[in-house]
N, C-alpha and C positions, 0 to 999 in steps of 0.2 A: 512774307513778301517774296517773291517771286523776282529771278535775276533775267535778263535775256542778253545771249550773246548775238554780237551782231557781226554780220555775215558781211565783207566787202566784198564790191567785186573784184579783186584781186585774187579773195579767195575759191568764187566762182568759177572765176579762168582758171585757175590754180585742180578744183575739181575738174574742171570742164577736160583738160586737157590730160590728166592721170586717169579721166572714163575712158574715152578716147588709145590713149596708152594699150589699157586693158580689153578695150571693145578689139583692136588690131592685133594683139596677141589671140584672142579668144579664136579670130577669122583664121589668123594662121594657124594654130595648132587643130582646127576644121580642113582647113583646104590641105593641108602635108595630112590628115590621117585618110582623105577620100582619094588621095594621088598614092597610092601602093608602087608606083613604079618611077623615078623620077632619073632623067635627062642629066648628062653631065653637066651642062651648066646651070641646073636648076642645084645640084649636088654643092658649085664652086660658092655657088651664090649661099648656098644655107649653113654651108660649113668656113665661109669667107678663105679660102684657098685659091691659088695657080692650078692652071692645068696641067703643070708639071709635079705638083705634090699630090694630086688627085690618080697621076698617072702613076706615080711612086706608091701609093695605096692599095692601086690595082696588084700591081708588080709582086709587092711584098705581101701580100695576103692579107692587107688588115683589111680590107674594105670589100664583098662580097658585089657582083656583078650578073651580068648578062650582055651578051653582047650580040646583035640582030641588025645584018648587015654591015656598015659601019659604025651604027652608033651604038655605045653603052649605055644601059640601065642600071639601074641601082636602088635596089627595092631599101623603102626608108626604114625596116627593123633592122637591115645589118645596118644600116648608119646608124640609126638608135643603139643597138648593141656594141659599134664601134665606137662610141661616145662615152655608154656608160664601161669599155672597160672588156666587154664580153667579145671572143672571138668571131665573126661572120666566116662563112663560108663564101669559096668563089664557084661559081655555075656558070658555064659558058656554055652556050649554043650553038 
C-alpha cells in the first residue's frame, strides 16, 4: 500500500517564494561577476555602509581603488578579498 503526502498550498507559496529567494541570489552573484568594476554607491549598497566608512577604507588601505576624475572605482575582487580577510591593494590613476 502506497502512502501520498499531500502538498497545500501553503506549502507551494512556501516553495514558490525560497525559488524565487534563490532565482535573485543566482541573478546577483551573475550581474556583480559581469560588473568587474563597481561605483561607490554600488560599493555602499553591497557592503551596506556610509559614505564615510567606505571613505575610511579608502584612507586606511583595507579597500583597493581607482579613482578617474572624480569618481572612485572598486574592482569587486579586492572587495571580495576584503571580505574574506585577504589584503587588497590601492591603484590610483
Amino acid at each position: 500500500m502506497k502512502t501520498f503526502d499531500l502538498i497545500t498550498k501553503e506549502d507551494l507559496q512556501e516553495f514558490k517564494a525560497e525559488l524565487l529567494e534563490d532565482l535573485k541570489q543566482h541573478l546577483k552573484r551573475q550581474v556583480m561577476a559581469q560588473n568587474t568594476w563597481l561605483r561607490s554607491s554600488e560599493v555602499r549598497k553591497l557592503l551596506k555602509i556610509s559614505p564615510g566608512t567606505l571613505q575610511n577604507l579608502r584612507i586606511n588601505g583595507s579597500l583597493g581603488y581607482n579613482k578617474i576624475g572624480s569618481i572612485h572605482y572598486y574592482r569587486l575582487e579586492d572587495i571580495q578579498a576584503s571580505l574574506e580577510g585577504r589584503e587588497g591593494t590601492i591603484d590610483q590613476v
